[in-house]
MARKE-197720 format. One record per atom (N, C-alpha, C): x, y, z. Coordinates in steps of 0.001 Angstrom, whole numbers, plus 500000, padded with zeros to 6 digits. Layout:
XYZ/...
END
This chain:
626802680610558347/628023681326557963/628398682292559073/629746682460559650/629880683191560829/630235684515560315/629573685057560916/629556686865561522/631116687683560880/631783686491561589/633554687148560941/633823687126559607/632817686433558773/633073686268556927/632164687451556637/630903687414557838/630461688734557155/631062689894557219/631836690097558547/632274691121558801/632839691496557285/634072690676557127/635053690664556009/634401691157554756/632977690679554883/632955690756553373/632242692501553002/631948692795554513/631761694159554605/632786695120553917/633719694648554735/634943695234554705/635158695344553005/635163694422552378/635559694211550700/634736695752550232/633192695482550541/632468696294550126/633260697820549953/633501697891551465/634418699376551666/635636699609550605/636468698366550460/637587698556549728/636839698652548470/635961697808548018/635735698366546486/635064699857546395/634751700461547192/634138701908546852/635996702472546729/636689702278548063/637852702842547626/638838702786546677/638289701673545505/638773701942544355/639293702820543856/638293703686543515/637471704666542697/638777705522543300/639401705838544056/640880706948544246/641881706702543311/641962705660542065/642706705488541047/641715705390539964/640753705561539567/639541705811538906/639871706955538005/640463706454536260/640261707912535791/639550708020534575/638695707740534738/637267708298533525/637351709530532515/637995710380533538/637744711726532828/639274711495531971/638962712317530619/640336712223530186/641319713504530561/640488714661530702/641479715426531431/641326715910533444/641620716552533667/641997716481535383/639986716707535792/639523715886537264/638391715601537046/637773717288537463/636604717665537936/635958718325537837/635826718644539186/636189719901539905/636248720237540981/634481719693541863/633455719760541621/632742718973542207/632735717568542136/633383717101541122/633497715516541444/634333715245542150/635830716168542173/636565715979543148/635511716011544626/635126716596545022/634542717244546324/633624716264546368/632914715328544937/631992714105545241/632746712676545559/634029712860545511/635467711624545500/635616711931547139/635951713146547350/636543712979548818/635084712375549746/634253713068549257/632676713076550422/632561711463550729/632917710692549540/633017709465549486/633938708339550390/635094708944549950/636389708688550734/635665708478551948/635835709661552527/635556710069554325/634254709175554518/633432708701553710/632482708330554194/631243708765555072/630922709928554328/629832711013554288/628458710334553798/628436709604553611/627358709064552773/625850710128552783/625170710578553275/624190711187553197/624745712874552143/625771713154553123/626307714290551891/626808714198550727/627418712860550225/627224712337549137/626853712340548368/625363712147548665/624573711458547381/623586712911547415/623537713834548837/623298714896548210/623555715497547111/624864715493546930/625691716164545752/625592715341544627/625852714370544415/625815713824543549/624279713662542805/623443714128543956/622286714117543255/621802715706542397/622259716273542893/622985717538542546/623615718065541334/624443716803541259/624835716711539770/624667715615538436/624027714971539309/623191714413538281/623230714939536740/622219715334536205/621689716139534988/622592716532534160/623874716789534923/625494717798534639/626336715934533827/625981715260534769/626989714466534903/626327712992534377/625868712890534212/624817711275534197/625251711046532910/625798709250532499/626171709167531246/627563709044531515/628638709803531934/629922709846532428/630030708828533485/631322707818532901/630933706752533398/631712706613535070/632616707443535117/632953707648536505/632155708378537375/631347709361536838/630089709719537519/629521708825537832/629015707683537078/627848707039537179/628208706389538397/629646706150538634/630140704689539699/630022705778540724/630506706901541398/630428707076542020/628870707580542567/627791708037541590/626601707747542118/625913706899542836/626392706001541935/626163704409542570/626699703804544052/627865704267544040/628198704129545526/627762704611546330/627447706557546071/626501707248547069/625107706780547419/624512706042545932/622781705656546126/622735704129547373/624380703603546583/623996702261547860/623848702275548857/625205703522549508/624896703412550877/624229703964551699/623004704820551084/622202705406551777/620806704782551618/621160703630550941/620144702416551147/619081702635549477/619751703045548598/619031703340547224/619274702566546284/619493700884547110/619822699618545741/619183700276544375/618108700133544220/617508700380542543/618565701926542149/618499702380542672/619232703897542147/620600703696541585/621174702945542624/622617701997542511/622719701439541438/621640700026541164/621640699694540058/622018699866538553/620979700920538417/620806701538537240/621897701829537035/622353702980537826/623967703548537854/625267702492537434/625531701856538357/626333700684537528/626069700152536077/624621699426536106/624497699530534955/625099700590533593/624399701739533889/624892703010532764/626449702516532838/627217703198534160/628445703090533779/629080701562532899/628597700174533320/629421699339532784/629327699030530599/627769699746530608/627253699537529156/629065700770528429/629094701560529639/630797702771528420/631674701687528619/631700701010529574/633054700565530319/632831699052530289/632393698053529757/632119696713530161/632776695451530549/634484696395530315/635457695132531199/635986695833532145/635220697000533070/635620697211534353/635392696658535588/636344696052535935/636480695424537493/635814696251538032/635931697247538392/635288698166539358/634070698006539734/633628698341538133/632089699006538275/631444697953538014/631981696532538006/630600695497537886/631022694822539565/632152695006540018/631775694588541165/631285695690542260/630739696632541489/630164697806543121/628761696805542469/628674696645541437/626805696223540920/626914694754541856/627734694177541698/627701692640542630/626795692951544252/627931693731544238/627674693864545838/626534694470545767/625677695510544705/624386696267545302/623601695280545280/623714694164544602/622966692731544066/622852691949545298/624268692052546044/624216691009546819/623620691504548502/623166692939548664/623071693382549975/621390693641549503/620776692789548435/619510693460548285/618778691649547887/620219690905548624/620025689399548723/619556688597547074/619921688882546110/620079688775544881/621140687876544403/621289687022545109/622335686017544565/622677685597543376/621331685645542454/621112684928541264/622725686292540542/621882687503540508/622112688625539531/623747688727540517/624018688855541550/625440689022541785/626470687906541803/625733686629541604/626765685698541425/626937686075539733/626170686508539236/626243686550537722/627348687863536735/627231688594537874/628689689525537865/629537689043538741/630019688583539579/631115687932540247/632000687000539042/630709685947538587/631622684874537515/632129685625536211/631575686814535788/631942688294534853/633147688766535393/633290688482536128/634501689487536795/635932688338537318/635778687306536674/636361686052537310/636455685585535245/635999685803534731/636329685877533526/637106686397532618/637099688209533303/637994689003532862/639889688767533222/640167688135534065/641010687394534590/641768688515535227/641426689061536657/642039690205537446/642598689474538240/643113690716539158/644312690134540017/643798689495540751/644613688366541637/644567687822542490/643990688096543484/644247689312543972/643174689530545005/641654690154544989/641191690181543727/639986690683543258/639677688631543419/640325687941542666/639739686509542709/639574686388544288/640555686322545141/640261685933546375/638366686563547043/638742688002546479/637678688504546836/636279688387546594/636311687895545454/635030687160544585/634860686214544996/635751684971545433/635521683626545800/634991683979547718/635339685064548160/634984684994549519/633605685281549569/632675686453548255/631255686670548785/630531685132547999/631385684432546880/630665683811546165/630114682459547513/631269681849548366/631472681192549296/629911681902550208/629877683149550482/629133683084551441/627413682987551078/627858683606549744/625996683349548878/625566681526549245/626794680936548493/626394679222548940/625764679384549869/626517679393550993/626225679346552740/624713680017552921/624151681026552396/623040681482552443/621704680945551404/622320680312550594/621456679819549844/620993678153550606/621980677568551117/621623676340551505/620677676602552726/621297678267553758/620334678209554644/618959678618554148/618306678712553404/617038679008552962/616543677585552119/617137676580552083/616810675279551653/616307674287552625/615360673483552163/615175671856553487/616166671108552898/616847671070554581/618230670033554452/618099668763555471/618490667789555380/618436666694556347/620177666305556190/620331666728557456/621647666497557960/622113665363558874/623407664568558148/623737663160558773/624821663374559636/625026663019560802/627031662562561243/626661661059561805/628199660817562183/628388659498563483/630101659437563103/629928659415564581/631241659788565750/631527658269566302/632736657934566278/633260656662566866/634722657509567619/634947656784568939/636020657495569465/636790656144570315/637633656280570584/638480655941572229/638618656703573220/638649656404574354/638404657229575432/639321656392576499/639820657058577826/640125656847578970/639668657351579766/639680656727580609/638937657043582047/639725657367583322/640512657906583929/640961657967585192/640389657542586278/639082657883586200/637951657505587676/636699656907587108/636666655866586419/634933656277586028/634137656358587255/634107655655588443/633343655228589263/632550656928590177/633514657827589221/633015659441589923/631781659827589097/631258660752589623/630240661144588923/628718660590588999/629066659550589537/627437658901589471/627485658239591197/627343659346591904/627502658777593692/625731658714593521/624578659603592914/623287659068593658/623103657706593012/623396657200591661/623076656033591355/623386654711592283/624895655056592979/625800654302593429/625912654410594973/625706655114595596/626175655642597029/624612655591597917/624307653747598789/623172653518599962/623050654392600594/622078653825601052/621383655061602615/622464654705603394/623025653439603645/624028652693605398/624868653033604306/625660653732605175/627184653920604356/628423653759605718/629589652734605309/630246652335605907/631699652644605385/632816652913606138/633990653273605698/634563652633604978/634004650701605080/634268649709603814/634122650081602520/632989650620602722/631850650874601237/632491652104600524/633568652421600838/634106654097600048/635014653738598612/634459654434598064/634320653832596551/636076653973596343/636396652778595400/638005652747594738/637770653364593794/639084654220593699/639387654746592565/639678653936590923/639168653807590199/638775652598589068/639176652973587803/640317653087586879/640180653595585492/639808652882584737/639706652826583508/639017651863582399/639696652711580611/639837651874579876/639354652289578223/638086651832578317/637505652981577322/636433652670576421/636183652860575170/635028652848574744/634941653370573291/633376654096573198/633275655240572228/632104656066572333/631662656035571084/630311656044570877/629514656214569316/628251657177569384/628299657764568862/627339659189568521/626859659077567313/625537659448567162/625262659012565855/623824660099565786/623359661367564930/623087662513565216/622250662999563754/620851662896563436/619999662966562275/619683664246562227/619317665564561627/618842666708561959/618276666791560423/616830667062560547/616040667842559058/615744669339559586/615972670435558622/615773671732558930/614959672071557835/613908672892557742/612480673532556946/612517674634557577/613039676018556473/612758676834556572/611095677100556607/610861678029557473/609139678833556940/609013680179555754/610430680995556249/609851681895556060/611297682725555650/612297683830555128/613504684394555490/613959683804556230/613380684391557091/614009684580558578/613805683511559859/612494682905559396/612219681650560551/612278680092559734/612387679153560920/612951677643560266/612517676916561681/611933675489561270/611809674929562051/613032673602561992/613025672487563187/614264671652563092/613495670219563749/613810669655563478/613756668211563924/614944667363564434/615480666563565386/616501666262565569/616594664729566306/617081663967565800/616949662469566791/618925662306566957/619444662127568279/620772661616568526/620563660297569577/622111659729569052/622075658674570038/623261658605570301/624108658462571583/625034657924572078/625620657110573364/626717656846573440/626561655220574307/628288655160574580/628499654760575629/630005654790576242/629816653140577235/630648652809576113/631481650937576209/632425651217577428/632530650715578360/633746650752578682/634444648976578986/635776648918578757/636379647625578586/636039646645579687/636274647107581240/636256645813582467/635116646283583309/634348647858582911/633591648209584287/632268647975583128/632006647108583031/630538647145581991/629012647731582631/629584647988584286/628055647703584883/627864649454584858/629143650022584368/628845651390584472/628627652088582916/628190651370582047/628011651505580881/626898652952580596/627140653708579657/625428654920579379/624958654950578256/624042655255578072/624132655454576715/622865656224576572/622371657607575727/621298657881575940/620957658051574512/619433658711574437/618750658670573095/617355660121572980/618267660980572392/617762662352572421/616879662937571393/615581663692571671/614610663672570663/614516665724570801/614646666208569723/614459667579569874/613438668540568360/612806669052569102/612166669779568475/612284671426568599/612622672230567426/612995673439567731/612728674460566830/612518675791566967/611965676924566247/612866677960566351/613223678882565645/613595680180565687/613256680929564337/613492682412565209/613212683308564488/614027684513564410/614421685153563413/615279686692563658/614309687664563084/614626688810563903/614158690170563926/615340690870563956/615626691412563191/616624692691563033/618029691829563538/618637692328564749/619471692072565172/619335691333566325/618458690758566739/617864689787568000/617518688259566960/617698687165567784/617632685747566756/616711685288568319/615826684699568191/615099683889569264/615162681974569048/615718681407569947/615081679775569803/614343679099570453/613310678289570693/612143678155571247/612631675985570835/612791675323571973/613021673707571425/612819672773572630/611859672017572487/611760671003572774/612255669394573314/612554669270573786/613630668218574324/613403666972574992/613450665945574198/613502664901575540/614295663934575320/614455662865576618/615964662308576514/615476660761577286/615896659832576757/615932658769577223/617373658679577732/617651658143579146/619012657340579420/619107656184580313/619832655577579557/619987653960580429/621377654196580873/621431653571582422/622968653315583289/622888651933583755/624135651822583279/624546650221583564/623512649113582793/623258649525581883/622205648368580911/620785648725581116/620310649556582213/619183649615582357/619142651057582596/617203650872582050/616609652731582320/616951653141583113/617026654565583457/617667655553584277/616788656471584815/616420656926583263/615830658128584214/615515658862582677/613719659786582462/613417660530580972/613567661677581740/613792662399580601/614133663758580704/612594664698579385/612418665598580012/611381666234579639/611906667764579495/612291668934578602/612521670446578586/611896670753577847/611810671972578139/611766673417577130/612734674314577344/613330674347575991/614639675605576051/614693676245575293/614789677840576057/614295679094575670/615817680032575705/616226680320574084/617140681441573669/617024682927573018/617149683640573475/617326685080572843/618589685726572553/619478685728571224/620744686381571034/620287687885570598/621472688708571377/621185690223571089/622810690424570034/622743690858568686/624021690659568246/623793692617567949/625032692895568796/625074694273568926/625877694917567725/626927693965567065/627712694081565740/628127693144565416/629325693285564472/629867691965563922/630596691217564968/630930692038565958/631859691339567323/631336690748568212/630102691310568346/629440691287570270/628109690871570030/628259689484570741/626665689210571014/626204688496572595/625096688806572800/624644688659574029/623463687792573921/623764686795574790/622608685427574651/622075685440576407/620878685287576572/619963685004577275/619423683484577181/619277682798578114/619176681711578432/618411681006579450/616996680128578932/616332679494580135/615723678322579956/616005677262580776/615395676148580405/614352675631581745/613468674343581519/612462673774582623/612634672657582035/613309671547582885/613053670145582773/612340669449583988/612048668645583352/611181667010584154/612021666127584176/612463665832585665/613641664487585152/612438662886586312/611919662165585444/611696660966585808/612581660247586155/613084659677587361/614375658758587752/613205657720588226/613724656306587232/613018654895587029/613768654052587769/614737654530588762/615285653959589605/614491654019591255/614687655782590976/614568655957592681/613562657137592583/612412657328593203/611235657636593142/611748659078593190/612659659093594757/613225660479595518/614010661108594770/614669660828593578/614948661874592785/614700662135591450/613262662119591611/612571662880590676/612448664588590738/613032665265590213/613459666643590204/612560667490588698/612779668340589046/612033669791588508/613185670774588733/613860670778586792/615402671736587283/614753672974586485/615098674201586980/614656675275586146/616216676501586316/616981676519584931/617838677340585138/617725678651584058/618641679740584225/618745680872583948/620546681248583579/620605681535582515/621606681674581627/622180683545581112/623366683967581191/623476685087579856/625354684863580274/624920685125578571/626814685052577975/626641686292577159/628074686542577292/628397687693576587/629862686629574818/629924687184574118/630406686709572560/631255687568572389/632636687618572219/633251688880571159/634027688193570286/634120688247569298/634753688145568132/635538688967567253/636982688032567308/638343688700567230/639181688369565934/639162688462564886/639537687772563727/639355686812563743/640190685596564053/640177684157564031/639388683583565370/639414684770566230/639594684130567927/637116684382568227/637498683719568940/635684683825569613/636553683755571042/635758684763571975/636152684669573663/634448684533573976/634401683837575056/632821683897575708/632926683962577117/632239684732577575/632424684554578876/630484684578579810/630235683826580432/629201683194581176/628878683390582445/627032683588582916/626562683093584263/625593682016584250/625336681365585042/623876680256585292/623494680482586465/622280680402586608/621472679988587730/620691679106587746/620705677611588399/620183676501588153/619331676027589628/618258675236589538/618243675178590935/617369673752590324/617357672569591562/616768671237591469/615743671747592763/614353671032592330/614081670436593536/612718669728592983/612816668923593995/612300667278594371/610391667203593944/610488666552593161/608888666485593021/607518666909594223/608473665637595493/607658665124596539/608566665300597720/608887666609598841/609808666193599759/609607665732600630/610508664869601307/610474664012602268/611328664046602943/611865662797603864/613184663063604402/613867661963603541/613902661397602383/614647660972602000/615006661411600566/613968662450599894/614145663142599272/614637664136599110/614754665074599913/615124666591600717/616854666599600203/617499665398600331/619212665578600310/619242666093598749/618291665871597799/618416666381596336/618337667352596020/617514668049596791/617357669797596091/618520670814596597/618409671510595710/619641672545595532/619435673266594416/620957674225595048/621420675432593783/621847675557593111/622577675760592165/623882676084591327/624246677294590773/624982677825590867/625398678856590864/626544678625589714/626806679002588321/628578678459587303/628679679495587017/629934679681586388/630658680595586053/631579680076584593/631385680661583973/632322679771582658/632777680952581502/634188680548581126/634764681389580270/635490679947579193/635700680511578158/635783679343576771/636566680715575966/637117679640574936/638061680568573643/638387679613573105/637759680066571527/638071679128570521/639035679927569093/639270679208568375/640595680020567410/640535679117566204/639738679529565195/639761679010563615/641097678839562839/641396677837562710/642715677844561748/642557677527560559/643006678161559388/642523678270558188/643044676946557249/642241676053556942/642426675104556382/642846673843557202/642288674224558561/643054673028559103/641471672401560276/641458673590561218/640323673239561578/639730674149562988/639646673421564093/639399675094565260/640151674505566565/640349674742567393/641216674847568793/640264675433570040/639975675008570933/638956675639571677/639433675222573147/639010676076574180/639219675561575750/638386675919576446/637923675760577258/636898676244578672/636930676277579442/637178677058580860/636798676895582000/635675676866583032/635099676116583795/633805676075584281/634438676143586052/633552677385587054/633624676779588174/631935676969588656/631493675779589310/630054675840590032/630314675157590986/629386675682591761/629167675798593187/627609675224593299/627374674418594255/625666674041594688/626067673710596155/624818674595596530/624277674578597749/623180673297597528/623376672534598971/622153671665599270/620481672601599792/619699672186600070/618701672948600618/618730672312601757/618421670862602254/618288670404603523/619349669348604266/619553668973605059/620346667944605446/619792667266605121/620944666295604922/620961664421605083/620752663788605947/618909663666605869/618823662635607285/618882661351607513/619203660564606236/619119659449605931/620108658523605426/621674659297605509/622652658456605578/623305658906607037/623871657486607775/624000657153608911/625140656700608837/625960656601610292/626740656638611087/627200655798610668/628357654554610504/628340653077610622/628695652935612132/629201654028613165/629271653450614603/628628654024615072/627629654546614743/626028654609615440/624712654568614808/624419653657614650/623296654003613091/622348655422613792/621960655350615003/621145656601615367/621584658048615233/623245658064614565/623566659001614735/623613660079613155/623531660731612406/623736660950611005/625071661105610998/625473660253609777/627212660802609019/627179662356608935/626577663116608520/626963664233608135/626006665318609153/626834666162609574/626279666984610670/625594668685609710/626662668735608530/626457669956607758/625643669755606481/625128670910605964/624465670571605140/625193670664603446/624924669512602802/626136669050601611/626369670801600656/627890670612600549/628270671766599599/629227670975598398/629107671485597305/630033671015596642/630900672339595116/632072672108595506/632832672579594233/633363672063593200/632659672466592427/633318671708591082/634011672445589909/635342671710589720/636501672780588430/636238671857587387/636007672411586245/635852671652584664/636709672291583876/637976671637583308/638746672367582357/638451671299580911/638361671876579449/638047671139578671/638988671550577358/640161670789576903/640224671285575730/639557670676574431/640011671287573278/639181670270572257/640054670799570615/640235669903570444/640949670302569011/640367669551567864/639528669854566931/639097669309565951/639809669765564244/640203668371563974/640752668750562549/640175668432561017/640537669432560570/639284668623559254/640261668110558086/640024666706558027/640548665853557117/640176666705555399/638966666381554996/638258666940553879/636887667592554515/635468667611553549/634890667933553639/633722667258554560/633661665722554700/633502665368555468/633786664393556068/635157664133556851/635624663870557529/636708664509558664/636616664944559799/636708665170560670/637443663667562259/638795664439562432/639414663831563276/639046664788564769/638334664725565796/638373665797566861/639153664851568291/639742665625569167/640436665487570373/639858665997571937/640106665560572723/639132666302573811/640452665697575205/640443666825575601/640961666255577100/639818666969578302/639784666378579381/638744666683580169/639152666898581763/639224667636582222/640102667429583693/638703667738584297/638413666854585667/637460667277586580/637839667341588107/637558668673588956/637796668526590084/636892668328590997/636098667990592142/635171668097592635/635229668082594536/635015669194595038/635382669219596229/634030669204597076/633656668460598274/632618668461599019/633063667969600257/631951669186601126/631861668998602596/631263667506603041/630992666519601529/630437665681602220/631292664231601472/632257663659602079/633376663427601655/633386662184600279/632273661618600421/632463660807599048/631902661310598117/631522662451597913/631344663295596750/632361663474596320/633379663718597132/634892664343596218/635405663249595292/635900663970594348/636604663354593836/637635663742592145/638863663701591795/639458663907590621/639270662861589685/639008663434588227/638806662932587357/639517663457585783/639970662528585551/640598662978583735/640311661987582618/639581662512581778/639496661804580534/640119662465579309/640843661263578279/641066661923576787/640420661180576087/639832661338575035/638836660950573830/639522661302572374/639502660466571538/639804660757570477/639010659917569228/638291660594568143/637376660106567768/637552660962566151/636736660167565395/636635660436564139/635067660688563894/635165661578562985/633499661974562274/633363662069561192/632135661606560713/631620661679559596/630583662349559052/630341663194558362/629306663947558034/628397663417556554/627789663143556539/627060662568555494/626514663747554562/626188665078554672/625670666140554048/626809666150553431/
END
């Protein structure tokens, strides 16, 4: 359940204490310390509050507008049971008050009591209040679900079928594709294609504990394309993963490995560990830390077998509807075994990435990204050559490359589970080493299914 429903439902909390400013219990004008216990409230004094009110207690206890506003002072200074009671007393004078059974909801529901505050929510959804008391009931009742399922073992289904275009496929995959003898013949055509994509994505989740849950995860997906078949992918992803929250810090700890086949055949396993720490500073701002270590086996070509180890932090703010993120990485490859025909693989990376996504209510979310990275080579290329001198090397500098990633994505939700999503993909890629370059655009459009 996201952060922004909690925010909201914070917010409710606040508005129902501010009820209580049309609150008239007393039958004649209220009592100059209850006044002075109304404003302390108002302003949101909370510790001086419940001073007073504790204060008057003995004077006042039994009086059922006393009691609510006790109750508000005991909640928010963290005195659920005190709260309790209090509501209680007051609703036994008063028992079709909106008010005072929804301050008891909420002491129910911040002391994670779902059972007992869904049980005044549907009380208060009985009495038949306004409209916006229903809205308001249906928004914490909505989020208890959401919290109740996360404390359940769930095994979660999708599969994704799409269409796709290709502008370039033949980009993107120059080490699979691009010899040691390279000749000005040999410079790759620019090639588009349709295809079609299938994703298909199992996840079981087992809580341990509150706060910690373990995950299991098997995906598979695979890109058809219509006339270039020999450039076909398709991979098959196995993940294992842990987290845990402490206060306001969430940790994930997961396991990873990846089978992929290119062009009909193995490619290359993939081996990680990926390591997350979110710092959520409020309902707006959170800060993620980020590090992973993979093993990449390439069952092609011995020489690029790599050891990638990168370093991650994003910053989160959250804006009513809107999420902004903005990003660093530090990534770096290098080569199991170097050699001189290995050496052209290792490198840096250096990205930069900013994204914004925007919830639309009843319809579905809108999202975009920008990515720019940069990699440095570590050594020259000693091993692609001249075609009018083989003794001589093609490339005198050592390889740089820039790469622009713009991504939009619009996903719409049919019902509950079905899902229409959209993707356009622009790629730029600039290098000192000239058949690296290259522009690329894909659109995808695909349907999903969720089986949960």
């Amino acid at each position: 359940m996201s952060g922004r429903l909690l925010k909201k439902l914070k917010c409710l909390a606040v508005l129902s204490t501010c009820l209580l400013i049309n609150g008239k219990g007393f039958a004649s004008e209220m009592p100059s310390e209850l006044e002075k216990l109304k404003v302390l409230i108002e302003n949101n004094d909370t510790q001086a509050s419940f001073e007073l009110a504790e204060r008057l207690f003995d004077e006042y206890a039994g009086e059922a507008e006393f009691d609510y506003m006790y109750a508000i002072s005991a909640r928010k200074v963290g005195k659920h049971q005190h709260a309790i009671f209090a509501f209680e007393r007051a609703i036994l004078a008063q028992p079709n008050n909106v008010k005072f059974r929804f301050g008891l909801a909420i002491a129910y529901f911040e002391l994670d009591n779902f059972a007992a505050a869904k049980s005044e929510l549907k009380q208060i959804l009985a009495l038949n209040p306004s409209k916006s008391v229903v809205q308001k009931v249906e928004q914490y009742l909505d989020y208890m679900d959401g919290k109740i399922k996360s404390t359940q073992t769930r095994l979660l289904a999708s599969i994704k079928y799409g269409l796709m275009y290709d502008s370039n496929v033949t980009s993107g995959v120059e080490n699979a594709l691009i010899p040691s003898l390279f000749s000005a013949a040999d410079s790759f055509v620019v090639e588009s294609d349709l295809g079609q994509k299938l994703n298909a994505n199992l996840i079981y989740q087992k809580p341990l504990t509150k706060l910690s849950s373990y995950s299991l995860s098997a995906g598979y997906g695979t890109t058809r394309y219509q006339d270039l078949s020999d450039l076909n992918k398709s991979n098959l992803d196995l993940v294992i993963g842990y987290q845990h929250q402490v206060e306001q810090l969430n940790y994930k700890l997961n396991g990873f490995y990846q089978k992929f086949w290119f062009g009909g055949d193995s490619y290359h396993d993939v081996l990680a560990l990926i390591a997350s720490l979110d710092w959520k500073q409020d309902n707006q701002q959170t800060y993620t830390l980020n590090s992973s270590y993979a093993q990449i086996d390439n069952k092609q070509n011995n020489d690029q077998d790599i050891n990638n180890f990168s370093l991650g932090l994003s910053y989160k703010y959250r804006l009513d509807q809107h999420l902004f993120s903005v990003g660093l990485t530090h990534a770096q490859d290098k080569v199991d075994t170097l050699t001189n025909a290995s050496q052209k693989y290792q490198r840096k990376m250096n990205a930069f990435q900013l994204s914004w996504l925007m919830l639309i209510s009843d319809w579905g979310r809108v999202s975009a990204s920008y990515q720019k990275q940069k990699a440095n080579h570590d050594y020259l290329d000693v091993t692609t050559r001249n075609p009018a001198s083989l003794s001589a090397l093609l490339f005198s500098q050592i390889r740089e490359d820039d790469t622009d990633n713009i991504k939009v994505n619009f996903d719409y939700t049919l019902n509950k589970s079905w899902q229409w999503q959209t993707q356009l993909k622009l790629v730029t890629k600039d290098s000192n080493h000239f058949f690296y370059s290259y522009d690329r655009n894909q659109f995808t459009t695909s349907v999903k299914y969720n089986f949960n």
